[in-house]
VEXSE-225321 format. One line per 2 residues: number of its first residue (from 1); for each residue y, z, x of N, C-alpha, C. Coordinates in steps of 0.001 Angstrom, whole numbers. Each point is the difference from the previous one (the first is absolute). Layout:
<pts>
NUM	Y,Z,X,Y,Z,X,Y,Z,X | ...;
</pts>
This chain:
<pts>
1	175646,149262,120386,-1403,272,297,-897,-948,-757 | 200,-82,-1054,-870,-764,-1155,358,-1680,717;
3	1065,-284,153,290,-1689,347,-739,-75,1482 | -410,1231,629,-768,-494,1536,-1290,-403,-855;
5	-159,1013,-271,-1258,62,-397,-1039,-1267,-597 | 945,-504,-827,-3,-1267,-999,-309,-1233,1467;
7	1539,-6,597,-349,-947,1701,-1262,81,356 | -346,1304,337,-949,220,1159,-1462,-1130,-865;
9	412,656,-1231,-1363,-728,-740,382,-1354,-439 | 854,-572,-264,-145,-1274,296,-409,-605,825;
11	59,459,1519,-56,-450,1306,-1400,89,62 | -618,1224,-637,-1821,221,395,-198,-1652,-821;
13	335,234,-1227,-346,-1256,-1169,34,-1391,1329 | 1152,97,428,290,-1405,800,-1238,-297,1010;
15	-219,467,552,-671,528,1167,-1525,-464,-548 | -277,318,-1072,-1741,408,-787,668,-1733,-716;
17	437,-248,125,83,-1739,-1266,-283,-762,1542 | 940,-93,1202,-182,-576,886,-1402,-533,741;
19	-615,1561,-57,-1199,594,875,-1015,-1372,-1309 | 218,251,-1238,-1335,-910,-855,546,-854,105;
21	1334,-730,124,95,-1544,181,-685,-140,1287 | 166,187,893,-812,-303,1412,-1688,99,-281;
23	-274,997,-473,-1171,400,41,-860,-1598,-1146 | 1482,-630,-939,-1022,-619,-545,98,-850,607;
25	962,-594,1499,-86,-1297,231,-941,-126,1262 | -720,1170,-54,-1028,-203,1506,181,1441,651;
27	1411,180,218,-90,1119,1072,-1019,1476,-624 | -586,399,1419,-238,1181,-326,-1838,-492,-1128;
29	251,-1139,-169,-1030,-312,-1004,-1679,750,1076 | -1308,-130,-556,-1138,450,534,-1001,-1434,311;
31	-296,-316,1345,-392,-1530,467,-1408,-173,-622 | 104,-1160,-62,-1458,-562,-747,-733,485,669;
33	-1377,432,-490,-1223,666,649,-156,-1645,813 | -707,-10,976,-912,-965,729,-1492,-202,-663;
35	-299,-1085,-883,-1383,496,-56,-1273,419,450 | -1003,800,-49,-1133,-144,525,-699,-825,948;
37	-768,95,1126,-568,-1066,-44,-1281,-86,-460 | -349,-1422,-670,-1319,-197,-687,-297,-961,1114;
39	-1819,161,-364,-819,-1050,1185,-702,-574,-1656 | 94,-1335,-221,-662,-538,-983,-1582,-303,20;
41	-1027,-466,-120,-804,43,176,-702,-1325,-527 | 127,-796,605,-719,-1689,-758,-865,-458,235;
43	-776,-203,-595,-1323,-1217,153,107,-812,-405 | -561,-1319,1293,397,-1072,-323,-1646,-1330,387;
45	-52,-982,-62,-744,-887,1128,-72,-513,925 | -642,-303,863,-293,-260,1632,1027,-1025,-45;
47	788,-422,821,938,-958,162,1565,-109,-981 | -162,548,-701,1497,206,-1594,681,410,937;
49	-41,1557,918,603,1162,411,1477,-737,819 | -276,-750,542,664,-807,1242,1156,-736,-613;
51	-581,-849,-1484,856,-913,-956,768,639,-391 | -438,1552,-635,1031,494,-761,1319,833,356;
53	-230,116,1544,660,936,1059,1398,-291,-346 | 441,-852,-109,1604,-1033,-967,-32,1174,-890;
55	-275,-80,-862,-72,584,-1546,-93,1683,232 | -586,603,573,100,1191,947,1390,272,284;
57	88,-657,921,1518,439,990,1332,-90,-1401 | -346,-1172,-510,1096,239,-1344,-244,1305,-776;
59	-479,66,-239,-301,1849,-1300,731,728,1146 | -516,390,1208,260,948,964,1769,-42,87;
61	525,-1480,-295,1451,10,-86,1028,1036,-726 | -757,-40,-1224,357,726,-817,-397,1689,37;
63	-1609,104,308,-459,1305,-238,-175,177,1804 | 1282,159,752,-525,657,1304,-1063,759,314;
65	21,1171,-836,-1177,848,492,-1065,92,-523 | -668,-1152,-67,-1252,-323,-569,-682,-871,1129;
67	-1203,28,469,-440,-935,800,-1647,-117,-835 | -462,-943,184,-656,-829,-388,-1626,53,869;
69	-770,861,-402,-984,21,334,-820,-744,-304 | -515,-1399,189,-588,-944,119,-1417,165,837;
71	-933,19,-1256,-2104,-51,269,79,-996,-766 | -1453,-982,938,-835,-835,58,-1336,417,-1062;
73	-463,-406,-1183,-1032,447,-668,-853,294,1200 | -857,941,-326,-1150,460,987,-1170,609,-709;
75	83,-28,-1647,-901,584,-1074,641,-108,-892 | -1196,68,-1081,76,-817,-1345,1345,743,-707;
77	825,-1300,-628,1468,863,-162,-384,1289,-1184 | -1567,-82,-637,-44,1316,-1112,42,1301,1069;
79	-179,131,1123,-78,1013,783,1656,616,358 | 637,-1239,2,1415,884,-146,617,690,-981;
81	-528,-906,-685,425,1271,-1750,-742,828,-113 | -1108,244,907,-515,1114,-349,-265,976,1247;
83	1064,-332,643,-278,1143,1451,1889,491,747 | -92,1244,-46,1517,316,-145,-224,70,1504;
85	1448,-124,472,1153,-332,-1137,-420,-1616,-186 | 857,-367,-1515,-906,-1766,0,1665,-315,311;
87	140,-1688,-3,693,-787,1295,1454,94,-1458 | 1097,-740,180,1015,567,-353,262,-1908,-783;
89	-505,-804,560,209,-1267,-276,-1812,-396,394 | -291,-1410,-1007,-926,-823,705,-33,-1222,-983;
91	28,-1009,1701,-296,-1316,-901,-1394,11,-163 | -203,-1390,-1031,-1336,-21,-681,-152,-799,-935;
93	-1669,-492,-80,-28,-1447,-678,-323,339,-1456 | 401,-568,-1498,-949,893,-664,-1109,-156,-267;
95	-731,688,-1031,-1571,106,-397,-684,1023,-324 | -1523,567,408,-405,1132,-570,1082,686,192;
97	159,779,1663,596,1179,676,1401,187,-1032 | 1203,-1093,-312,540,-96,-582,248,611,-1548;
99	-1207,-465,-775,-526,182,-1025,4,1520,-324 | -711,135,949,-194,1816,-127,96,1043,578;
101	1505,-636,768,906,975,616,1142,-78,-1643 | 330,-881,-618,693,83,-690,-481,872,-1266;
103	-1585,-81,-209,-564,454,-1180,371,1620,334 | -240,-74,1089,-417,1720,415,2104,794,102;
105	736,-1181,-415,1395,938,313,578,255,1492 | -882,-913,914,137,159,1070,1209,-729,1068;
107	706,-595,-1330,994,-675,1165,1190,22,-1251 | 1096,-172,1033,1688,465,-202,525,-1337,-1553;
109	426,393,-569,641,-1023,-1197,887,-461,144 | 3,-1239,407,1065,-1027,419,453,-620,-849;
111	-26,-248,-1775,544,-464,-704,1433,462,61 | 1124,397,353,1032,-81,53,497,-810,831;
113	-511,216,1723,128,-955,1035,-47,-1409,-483 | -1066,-247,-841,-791,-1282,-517,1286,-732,-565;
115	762,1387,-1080,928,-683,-1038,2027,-49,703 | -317,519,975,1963,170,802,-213,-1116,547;
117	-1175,-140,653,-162,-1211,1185,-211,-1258,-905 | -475,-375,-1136,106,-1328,-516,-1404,-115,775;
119	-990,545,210,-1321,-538,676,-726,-846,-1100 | 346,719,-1390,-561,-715,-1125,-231,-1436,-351;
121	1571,-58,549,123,-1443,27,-519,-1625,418 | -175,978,1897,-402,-504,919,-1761,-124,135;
123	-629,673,-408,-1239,323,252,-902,-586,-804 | -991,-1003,119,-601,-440,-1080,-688,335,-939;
125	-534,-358,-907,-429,846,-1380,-1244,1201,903 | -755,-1354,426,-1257,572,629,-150,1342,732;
127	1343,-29,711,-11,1172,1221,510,1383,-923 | 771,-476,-637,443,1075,-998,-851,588,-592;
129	-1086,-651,-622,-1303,470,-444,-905,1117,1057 | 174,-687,991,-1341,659,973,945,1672,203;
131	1135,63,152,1146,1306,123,320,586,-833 | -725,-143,-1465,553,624,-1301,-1420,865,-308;
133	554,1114,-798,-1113,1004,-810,778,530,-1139 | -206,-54,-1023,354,24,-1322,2126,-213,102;
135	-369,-866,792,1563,-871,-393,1100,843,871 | -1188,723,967,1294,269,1298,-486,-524,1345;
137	693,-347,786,92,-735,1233,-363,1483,1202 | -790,-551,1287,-853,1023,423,-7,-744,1719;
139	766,-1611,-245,-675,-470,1245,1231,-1196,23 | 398,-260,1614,1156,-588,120,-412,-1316,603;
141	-845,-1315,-585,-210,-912,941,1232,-873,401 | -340,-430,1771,1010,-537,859,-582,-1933,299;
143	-1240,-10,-196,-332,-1336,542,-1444,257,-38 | -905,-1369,182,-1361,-78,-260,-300,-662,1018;
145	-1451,197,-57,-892,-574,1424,-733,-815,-564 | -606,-1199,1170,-820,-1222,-790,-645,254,913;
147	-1482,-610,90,-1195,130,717,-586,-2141,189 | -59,53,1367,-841,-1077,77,-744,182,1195;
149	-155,-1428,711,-609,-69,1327,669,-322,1191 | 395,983,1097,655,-273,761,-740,-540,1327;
151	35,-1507,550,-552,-403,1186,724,99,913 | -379,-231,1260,231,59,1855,308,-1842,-191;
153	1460,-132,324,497,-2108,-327,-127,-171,1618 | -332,564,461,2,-385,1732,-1514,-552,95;
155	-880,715,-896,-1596,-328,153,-210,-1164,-848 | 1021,63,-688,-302,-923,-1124,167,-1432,163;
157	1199,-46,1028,533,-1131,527,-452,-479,1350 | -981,1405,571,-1049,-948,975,-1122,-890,-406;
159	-268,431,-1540,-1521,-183,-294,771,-1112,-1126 | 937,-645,238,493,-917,-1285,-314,504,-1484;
161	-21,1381,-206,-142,50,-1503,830,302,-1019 | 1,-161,-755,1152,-38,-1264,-390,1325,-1296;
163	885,735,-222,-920,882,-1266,12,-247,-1219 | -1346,267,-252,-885,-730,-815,1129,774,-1569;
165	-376,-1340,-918,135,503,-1319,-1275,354,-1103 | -1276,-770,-262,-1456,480,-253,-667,1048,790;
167	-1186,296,-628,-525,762,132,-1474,-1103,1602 | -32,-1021,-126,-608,-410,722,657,-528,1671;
169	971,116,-963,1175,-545,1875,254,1218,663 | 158,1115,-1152,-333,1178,863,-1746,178,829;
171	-687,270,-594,-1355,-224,682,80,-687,1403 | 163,-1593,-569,37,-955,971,1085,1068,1403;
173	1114,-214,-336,977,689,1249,-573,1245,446 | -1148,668,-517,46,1505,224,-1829,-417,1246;
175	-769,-1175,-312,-568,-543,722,319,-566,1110 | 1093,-620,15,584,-996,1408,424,1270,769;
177	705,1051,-658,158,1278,1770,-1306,524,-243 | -645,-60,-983,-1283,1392,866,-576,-1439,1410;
179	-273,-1548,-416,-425,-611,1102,340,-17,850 | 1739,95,358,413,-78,882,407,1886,1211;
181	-1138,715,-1410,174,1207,948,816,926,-606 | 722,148,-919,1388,130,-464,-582,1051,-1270;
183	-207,1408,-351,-239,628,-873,777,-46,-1286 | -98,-822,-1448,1393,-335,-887,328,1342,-572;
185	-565,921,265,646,1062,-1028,-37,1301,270 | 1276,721,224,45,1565,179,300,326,-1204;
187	-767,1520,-349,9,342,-793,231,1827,-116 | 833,600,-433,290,1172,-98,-1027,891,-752;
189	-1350,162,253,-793,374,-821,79,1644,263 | 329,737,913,756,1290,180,1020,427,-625;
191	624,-1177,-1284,713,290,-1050,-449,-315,-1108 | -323,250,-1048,-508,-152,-1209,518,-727,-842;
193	1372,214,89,1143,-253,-969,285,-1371,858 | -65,-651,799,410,-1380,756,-1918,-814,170;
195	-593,599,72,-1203,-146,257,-118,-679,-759 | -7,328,-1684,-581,-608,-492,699,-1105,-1320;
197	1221,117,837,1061,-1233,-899,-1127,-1217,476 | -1112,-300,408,-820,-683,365,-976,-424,-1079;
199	-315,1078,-990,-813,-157,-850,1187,-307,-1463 | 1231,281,222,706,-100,-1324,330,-1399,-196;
201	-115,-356,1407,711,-1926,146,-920,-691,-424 | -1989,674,413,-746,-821,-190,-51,-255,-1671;
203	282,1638,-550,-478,-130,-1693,957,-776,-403 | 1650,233,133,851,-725,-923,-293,-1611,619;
205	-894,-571,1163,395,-1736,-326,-1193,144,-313 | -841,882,62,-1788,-566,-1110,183,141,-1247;
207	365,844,-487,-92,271,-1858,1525,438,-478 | 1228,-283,657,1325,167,-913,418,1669,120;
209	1475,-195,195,559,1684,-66,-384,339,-1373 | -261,-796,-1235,-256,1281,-1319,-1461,360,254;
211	-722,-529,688,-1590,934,177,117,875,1176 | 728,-356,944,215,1247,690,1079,1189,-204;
213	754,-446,-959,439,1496,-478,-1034,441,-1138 | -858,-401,-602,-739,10,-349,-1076,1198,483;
215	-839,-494,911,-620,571,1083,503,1476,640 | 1455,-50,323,412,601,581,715,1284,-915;
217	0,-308,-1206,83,1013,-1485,-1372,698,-86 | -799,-520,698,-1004,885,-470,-989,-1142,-1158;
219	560,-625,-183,-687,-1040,-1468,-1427,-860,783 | -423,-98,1007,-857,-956,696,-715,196,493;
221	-940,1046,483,-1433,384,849,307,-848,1134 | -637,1129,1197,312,-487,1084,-1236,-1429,355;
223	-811,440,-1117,-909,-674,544,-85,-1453,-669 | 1018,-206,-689,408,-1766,-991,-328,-1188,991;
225	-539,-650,-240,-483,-1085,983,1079,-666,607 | 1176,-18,-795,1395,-329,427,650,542,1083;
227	-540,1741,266,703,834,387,-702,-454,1507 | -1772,-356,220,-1040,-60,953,109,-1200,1048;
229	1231,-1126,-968,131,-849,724,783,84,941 | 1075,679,-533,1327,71,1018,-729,613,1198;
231	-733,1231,-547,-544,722,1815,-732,-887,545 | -1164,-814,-879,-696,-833,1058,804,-808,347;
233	1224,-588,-311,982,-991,558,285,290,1877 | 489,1615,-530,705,736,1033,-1310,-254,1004;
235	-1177,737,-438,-914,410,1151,-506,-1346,661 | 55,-974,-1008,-81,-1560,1176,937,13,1278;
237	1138,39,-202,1097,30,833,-692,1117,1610 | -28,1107,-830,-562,999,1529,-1458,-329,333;
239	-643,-725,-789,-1591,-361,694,284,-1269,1178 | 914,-620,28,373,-1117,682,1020,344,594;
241	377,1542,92,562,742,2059,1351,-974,-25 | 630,48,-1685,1218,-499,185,673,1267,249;
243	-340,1373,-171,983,1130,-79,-649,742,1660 | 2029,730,613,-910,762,1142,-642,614,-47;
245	-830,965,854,-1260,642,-578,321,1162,507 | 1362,608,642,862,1101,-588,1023,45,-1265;
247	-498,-510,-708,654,46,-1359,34,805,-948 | -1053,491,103,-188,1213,-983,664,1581,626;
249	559,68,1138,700,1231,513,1654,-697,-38 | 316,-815,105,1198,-623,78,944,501,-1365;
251	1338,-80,829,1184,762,-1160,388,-1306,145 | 1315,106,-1393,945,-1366,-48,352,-454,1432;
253	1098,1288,650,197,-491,1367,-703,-492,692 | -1217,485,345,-1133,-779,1261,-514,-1371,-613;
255	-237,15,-1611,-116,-1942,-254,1193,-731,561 | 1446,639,-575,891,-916,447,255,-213,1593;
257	80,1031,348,-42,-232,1829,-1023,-1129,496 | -1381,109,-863,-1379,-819,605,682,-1526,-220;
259	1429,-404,-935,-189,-1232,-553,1240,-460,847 | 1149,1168,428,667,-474,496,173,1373,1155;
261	-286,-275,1123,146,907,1002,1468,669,642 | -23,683,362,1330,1005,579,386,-1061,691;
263	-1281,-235,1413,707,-759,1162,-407,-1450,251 | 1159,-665,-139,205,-1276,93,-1281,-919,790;
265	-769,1034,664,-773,-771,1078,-1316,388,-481 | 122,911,-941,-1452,58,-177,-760,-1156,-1372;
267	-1044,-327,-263,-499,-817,-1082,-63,1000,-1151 | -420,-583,-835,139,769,-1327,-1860,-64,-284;
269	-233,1201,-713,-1172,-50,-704,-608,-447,-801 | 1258,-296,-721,-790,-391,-1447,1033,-1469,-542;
271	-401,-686,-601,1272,-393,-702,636,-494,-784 | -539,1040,-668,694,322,-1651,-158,1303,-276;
273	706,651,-902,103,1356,-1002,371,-335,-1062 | -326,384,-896,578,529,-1246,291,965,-500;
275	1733,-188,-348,1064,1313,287,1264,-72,-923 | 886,822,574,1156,-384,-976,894,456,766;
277	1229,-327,-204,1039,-101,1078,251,1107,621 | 156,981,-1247,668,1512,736,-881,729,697;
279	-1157,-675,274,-810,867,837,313,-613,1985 | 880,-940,-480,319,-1228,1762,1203,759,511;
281	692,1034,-848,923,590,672,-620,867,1470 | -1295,387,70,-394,595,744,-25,-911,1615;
283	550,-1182,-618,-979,-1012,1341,2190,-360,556 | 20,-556,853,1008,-362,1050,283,-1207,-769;
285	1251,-159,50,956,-1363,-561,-1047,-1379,867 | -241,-160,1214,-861,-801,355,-1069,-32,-584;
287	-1074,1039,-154,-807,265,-610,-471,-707,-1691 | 1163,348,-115,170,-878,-1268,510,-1455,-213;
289	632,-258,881,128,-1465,244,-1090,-733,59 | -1062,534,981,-904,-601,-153,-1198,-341,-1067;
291	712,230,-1051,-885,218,-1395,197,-792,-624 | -562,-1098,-597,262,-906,-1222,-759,924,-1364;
293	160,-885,-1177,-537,549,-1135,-394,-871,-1141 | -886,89,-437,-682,-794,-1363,-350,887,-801;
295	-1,-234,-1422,-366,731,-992,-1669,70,-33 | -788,791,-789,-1687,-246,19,-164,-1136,-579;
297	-1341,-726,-96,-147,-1070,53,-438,-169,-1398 | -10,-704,-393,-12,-693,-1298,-1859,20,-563;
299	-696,530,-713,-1418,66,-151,-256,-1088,-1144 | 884,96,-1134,-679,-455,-1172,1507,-671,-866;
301	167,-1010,103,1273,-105,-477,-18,-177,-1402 | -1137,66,-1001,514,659,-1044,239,1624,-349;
303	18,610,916,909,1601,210,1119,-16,-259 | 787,901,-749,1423,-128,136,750,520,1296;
305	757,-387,774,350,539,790,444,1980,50 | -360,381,1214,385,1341,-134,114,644,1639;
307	975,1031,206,260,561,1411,-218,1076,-185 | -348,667,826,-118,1240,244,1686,1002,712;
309	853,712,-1236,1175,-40,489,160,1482,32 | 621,1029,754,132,1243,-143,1666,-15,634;
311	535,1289,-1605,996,359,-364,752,1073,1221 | 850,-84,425,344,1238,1100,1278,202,-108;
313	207,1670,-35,651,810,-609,121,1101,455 | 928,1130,-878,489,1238,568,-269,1040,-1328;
315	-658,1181,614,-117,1570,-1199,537,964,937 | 306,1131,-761,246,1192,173,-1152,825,-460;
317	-601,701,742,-846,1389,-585,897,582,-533 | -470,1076,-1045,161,845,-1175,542,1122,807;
319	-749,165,1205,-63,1122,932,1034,-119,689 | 598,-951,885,269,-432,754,1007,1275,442;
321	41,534,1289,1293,1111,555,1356,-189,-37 | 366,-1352,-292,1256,-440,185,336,-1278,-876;
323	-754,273,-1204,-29,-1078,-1155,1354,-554,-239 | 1408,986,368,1085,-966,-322,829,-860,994;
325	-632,902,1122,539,-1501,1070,-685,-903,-346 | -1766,-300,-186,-263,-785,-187,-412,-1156,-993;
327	607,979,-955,1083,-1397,-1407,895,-189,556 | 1129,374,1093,1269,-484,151,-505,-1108,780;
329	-1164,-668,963,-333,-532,322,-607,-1003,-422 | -854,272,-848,-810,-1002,-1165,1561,-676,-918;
331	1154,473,-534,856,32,85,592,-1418,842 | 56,369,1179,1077,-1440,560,-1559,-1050,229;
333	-1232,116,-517,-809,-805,625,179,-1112,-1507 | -11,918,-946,575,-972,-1431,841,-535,-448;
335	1465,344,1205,1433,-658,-349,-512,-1468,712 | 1387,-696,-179,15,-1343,286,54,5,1531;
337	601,796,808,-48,387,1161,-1024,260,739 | -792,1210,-487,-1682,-108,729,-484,-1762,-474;
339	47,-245,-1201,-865,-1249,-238,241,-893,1221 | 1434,32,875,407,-1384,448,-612,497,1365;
341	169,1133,504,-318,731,1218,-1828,-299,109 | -866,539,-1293,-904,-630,290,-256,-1476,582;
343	407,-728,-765,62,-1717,271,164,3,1157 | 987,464,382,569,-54,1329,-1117,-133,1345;
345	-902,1337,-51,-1078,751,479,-1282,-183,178 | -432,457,-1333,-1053,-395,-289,-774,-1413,-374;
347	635,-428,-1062,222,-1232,-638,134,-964,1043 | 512,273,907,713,-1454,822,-646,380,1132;
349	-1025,839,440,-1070,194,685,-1341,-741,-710 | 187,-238,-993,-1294,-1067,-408,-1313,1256,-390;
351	318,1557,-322,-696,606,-141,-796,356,-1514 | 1358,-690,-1021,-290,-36,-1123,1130,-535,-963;
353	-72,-449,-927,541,-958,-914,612,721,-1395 | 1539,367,-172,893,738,-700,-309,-137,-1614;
355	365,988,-433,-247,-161,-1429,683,-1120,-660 | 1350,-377,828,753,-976,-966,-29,-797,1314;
357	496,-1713,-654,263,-722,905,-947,-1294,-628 | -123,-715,970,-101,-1509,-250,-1155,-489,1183;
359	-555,-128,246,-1024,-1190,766,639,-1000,539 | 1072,-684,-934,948,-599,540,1166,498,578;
361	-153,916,-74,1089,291,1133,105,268,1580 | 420,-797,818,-156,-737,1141,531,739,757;
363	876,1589,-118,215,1204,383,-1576,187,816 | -967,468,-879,-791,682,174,-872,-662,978;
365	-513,878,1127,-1155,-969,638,-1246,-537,-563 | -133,-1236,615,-837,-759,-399,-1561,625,-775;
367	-603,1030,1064,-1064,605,-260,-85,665,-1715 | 1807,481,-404,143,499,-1042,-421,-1085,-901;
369	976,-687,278,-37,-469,-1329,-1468,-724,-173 | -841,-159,768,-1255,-693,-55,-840,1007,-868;
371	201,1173,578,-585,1390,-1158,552,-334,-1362 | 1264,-173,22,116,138,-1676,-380,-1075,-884;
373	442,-1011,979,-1296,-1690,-798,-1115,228,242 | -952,933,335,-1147,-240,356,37,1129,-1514;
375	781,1202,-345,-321,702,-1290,770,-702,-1110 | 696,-890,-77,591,-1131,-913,-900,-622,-520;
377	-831,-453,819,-917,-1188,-546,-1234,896,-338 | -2,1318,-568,-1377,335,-38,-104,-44,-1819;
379	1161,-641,-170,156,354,-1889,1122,777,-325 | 513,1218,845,922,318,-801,710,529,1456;
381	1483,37,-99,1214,537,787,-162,1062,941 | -747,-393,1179,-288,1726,464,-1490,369,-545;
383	-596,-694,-400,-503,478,-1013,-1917,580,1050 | -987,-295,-211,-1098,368,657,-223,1513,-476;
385	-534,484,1245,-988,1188,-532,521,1695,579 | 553,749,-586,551,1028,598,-1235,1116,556;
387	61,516,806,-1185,1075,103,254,922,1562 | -979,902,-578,-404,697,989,-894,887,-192;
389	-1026,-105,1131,-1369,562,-325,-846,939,1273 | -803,603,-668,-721,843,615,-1704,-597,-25;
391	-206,-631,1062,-1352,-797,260,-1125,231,1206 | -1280,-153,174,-722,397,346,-258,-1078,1249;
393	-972,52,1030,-163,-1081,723,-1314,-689,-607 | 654,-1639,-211,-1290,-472,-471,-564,-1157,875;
395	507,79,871,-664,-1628,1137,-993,614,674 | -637,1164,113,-1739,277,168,-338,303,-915;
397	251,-415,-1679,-884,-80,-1032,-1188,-802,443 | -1416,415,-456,-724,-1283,464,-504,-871,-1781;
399	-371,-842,935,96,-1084,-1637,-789,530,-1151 | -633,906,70,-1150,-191,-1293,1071,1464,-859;
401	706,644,697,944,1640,-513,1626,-836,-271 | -46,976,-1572,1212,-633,-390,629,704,626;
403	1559,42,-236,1329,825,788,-134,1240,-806 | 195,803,161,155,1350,-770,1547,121,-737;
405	-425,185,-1340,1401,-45,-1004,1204,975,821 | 79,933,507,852,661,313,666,-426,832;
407	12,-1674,662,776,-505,1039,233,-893,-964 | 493,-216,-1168,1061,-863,-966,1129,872,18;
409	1244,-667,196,1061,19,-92,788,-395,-1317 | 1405,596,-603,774,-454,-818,1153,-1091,75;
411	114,-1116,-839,784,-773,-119,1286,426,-764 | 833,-839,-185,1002,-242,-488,368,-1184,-18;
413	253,-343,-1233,1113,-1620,26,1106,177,-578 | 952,-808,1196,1456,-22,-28,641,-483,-1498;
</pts>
């Protein structure tokens, strides 16, 4: 009786050792949950959305059930941090908004990302600066934007003209189309923030980028005789019906369309803007073909040289609904992999010019690398004027009323 007994229970024993070897090699095991699905939520700029669609579909490789809700700014990005739900990702240039989204605790701490990814490395002193608050990282820049003058080379090459490097060959050229009929200048005055990169070109070649950061600190009265020239500079220009005279309702898009049109058959309005690349994503690969480019024109050549350059980049809100997909995202945008995928994309769309890289490097399209010699030669590597601002309309100032202080904007230097 006792020796069954002993069997029988060995056999349970056998039976119960078998059952956990299986159980540990899979069988019987409990299947991975499927995750959730998340809808991410991104803000981005008019034309990026299209470039980055590459860089998209890769994350999605990995995180299937995540799709990628992709908005076009449509209000001031402080309105997303402050209107729920706020967006889950957004690119963005820095400056005030920047400033004091970070003061206020309002965005995700990326100093770890900063330090796995080696971004430290990669990223120049400058940019590192504009993304830091007491020595933690807050902001992921990908590449920078340069600003010049983009002309219509089809008009240019009817009317034999060449673009000007002074400030008088501009004049002169901006006279030969108004004679020949030819309006020289659209102007986005329905944007504030593009509007009036008009008055920043005039101050830095009249009196030097250290008086206009100067000025633009707050250190300079609007009313400095220095400050009176640049506008009367400007307001010569529109008393002589060089600008269209829908200009002042006009967005980036409708200047650039006026300079280079949708359809092949129609004439152009204007022809010139002053712009910066990533705003041409909006316009058709033709569209843009038809665009040559010169830097602003030269006023005073004892000025030191200076560009007007803005930093562009990636945050997380504080808030954000789905803050860790979208570090896992910010994430591959800082490995070496997003970096190359950008290039790929964006970069090699001529939309904007990578944090690392070379001018000389013959990879990059031409347009690029002309951006980064055009911020090479301004004195320092990249170097020019970081910003972003909140400004007033001032091209129906009339001459005898200064600008009202509350349409100065904040600088940064790289």
């Amino acid at each position: 009786m006792l020796e069954n007994l002993v069997r029988h229970g060995l056999i349970k024993l056998a039976f119960a050792c078998i059952a956990l070897a299986l159980s540990a090699c899979g069988f019987g095991a409990q299947p991975t949950p499927t995750p959730a699905p998340v809808t991410l939520r991104y803000i981005t700029f008019a034309g990026l959305d299209t470039a980055e669609q590459t860089l998209v579909e890769r994350f999605r490789t990995t995180h299937p059930s995540v799709t990628m809700a992709v908005e076009q700014y449509n209000r001031a990005p402080e309105e997303y941090l402050t209107t729920a739900p706020v967006p889950d990702l957004m690119l963005i240039t820095p400056g005030q908004f920047l400033d004091n989204a970070m003061a206020r605790d309002a965005l995700t701490d990326l100093t770890d990302l900063w330090a796995q990814s080696g971004a430290g490395q990669t990223v120049a002193p400058g940019l590192r600066a504009l993304s830091e608050r007491e020595g933690r990282q807050y902001y992921l820049p990908t590449g920078y934007n340069w600003n010049g003058v983009y002309y219509n080379k089809q008009l240019f090459e009817q009317l034999g003209l060449q673009p000007p490097r002074t400030w008088d060959e501009f004049v002169q050229l901006s006279e030969t189309l108004w004679l020949n009929g030819v309006t020289p200048f659209a102007v986005s005055g329905g944007d504030p923030f593009m509007g009036l990169l008009w008055f920043d070109y005039l101050n830095l070649r009249l009196n030097g980028p250290a008086f206009h950061q100067e000025f633009l600190a707050g250190d300079i009265p609007f009313d400095d005789p220095r400050i009176r020239l640049a506008f009367e500079l400007w307001a010569s220009l529109v008393e002589k019906g060089y600008f269209l005279q829908t200009s002042g309702t006009m967005d980036i898009d409708a200047a650039l369309a006026a300079v280079a049109p949708s359809s092949a058959a129609a004439s152009p309005q204007a022809a010139m803007v002053l712009s910066g690349p990533a705003f041409l994503g909006v316009l058709s690969p033709q569209q843009r073909d038809a665009l040559g480019f010169f830097p602003f024109p030269i006023l005073d050549l004892a000025q030191p040289p200076a560009e007007v350059v803005m930093a562009i980049g990636y945050m997380i809100p504080a808030q954000a609904p789905h803050r860790d997909v979208a570090l896992a995202f910010a994430d591959l945008l800082a490995s070496p992999e997003g970096r190359d995928l950008l290039m790929a994309e964006v970069v090699a769309s001529g939309l904007y010019a990578p944090i690392t890289g070379s001018a000389e490097d013959e990879t990059l399209p031409a347009s690029v690398r002309q951006g980064m010699t055009l911020g090479a030669g301004s004195g320092k590597r990249r170097c020019a004027l970081l910003h972003e601002r909140v400004a007033g309309d001032v091209a129906g100032a009339d001459d005898d009323a200064a600008p009202h202080p509350d349409r100065a904007g904040q600088w940064q230097r790289l």
